[in-house]
C-alpha positions, 0 to 999 in steps of 0.5 A: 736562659730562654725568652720566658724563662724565670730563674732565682739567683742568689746574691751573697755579703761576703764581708760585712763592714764589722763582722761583729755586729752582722746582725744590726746592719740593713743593706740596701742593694741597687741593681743596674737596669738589664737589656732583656731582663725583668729584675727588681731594681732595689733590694732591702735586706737584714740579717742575711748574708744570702738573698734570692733574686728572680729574675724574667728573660723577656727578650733575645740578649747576646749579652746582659750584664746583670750588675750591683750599682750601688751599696749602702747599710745602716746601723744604729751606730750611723745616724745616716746611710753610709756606703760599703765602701767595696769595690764593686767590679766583680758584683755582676752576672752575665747572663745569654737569652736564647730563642730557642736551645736546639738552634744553641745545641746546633751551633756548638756541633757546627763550631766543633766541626769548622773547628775539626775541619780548619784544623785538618786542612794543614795535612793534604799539604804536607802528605802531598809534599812527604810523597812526592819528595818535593814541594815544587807547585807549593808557593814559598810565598804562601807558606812565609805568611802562613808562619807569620800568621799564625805565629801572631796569631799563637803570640796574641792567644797565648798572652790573653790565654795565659798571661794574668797581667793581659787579663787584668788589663783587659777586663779592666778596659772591658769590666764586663766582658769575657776574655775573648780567647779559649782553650781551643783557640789557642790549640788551635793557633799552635797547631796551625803554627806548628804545621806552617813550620813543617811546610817550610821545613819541607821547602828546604829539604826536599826538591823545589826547583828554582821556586825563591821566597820573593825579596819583598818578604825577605826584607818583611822578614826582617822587619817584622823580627826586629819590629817584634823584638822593639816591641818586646821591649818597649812593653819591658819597659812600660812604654807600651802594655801587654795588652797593646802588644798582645793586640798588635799582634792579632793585627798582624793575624788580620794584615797577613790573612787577606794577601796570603792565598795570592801567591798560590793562585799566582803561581798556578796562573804562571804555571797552568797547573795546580800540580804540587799543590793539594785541592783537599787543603782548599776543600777543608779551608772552604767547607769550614768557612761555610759551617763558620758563617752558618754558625754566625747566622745561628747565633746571630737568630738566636740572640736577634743580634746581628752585630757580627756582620754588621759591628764587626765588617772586618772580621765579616769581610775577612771571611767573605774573601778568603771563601772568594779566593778558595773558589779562584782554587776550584776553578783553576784545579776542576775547570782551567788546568783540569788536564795538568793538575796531575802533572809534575812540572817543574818552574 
């Protein structure tokens, strides 16, 4: 909806407590009170299984949760009002109050096209290494936590994606929220995945010098597998729950994201060369962090809510470095190691 806009909803009576008597019951409907909204906070009806509401957006809301509080009918059967005795979990609507709908428009071409961009950034990489038949100047240590990363990353979508029982877990903590992964994510993360894993598969048949994974990740390896594999199956055996796990694992994602580009400017730094490591993967890495950040200021207008840079610093700050860290990459291939960065030179 946009501020100033009036739309009618319709609230409906699904089952009534004697179906057979519908037509003798008064339901008295009470409406919890809406962040933006302008909506009756009882209403009284008879003899109707629909009745329309209307409702007024009268300020920015990145979310309102319009929802039933309470019910209760009467009937000449009951001398006093009794409740319906349903749940009313599911009796809500969620309703978005927009400033304007071209800065929404803009938003979603914005996000489909960081969403194009991140998703394009695992192929100069790859191209570059199938061309040159080695992969010296690609750090090991970068593409161990490349699959790592998403590898947790595609674990935690495809439990909250797929699984109904992480679903219910989920909206039972968070009645009113929407589950936080969609389709594209997890598109997204398997695609990632699956190019990590040909990164690495390239580091073991094509040339690599004397480039080594370090002992550290080695042993982290192992440790992360095991980890994995206990966690499996303390949720086996209900000790701890799907969605816990499935959390854990989106840690993970976070955990591996801030070191993972180290390596790589490490390896350049030692070798004053970026020779072997492809500047376009970096090129798109940047130019979709910068579209993803445009989009948070967006949404951010358009809603008036500025929770996302403020409510969640680590997603925010995330972000931040690991744009910090692309331009630590343009200055080693455009300015410092310009003369190298076209040489093949081996570690």
């Amino acid at each position: 909806m946009l501020v100033g806009e009036k739309k009618i909803i319709e609230l409906q009576v699904i089952e009534y407590p004697d179906s057979s008597q519908q037509n003798k019951y008064n339901y008295e409907l009470k409406l919890g009170k809406t962040e933006g909204l302008l909506h009756p906070e009882k209403i009284l009806f008879s003899n109707r299984t629909t009745i329309s509401l209307e409702i007024e957006a009268i300020k920015p809301v990145s979310q309102s949760n319009l929802a039933v509080i309470s019910c209760k009918f009467y009937s000449k059967h009951f001398s006093d009002e009794e409740n319906c005795g349903k749940s009313l979990n599911d009796s809500f609507i969620r309703v978005s109050i927009l400033k304007s709908d071209l800065v929404e428009v803009l938003c979603i071409v914005v996000g489909w096209t960081y969403f194009v961009l991140w998703s394009a950034s695992f192929y100069p990489q790859i191209w570059m290494n199938l061309r040159r038949k080695s992969v010296i100047g690609m750090d090991f240590n970068y593409v161990f936590l490349n699959v790592v990363a998403n590898g947790s990353y595609t674990i935690f979508n495809s439990l909250m994606y797929f699984n109904r029982r992480v679903q219910t877990e989920y909206l039972m903590d968070q009645p009113y929220a929407p589950l936080p992964v969609l389709f594209n994510d997890v598109v997204f993360a398997g695609h990632a995945l699956i190019f990590s894993l040909v990164y690495s598969l390239q580091a073991i048949i094509y040339e690599r010098g004397s480039q080594r994974l370090h002992p550290f990740l080695w042993i982290g390896g192992v440790v992360f597998i095991f980890a994995s594999v206990s966690l499996f199956g303390l949720c086996m055996v209900n000790l701890i729950s799907l969605l816990q796990l499935a959390n854990l694992f989106s840690y993970v994602k976070i955990v591996c994201m801030t070191p993972m580009y180290l390596p790589q400017l490490y390896l350049n730094y030692t070798r004053k060369s970026t020779s072997g490591f492809a500047i376009e993967t970096i090129m798109l890495d940047f130019s979709g962090g910068v579209l993803s950040l445009m989009q948070m200021v967006f949404q951010a207008w358009n809603l008036d809510d500025w929770s996302g840079f403020v409510g969640n610093p680590v997603k925010f700050g995330l972000a931040l470095l690991t744009m910090i860290l692309d331009l630590g990459f343009f200055i080693q291939h455009f300015c410092l190691y310009q003369n190298r960065r076209e040489e093949t030179m081996k570690v």
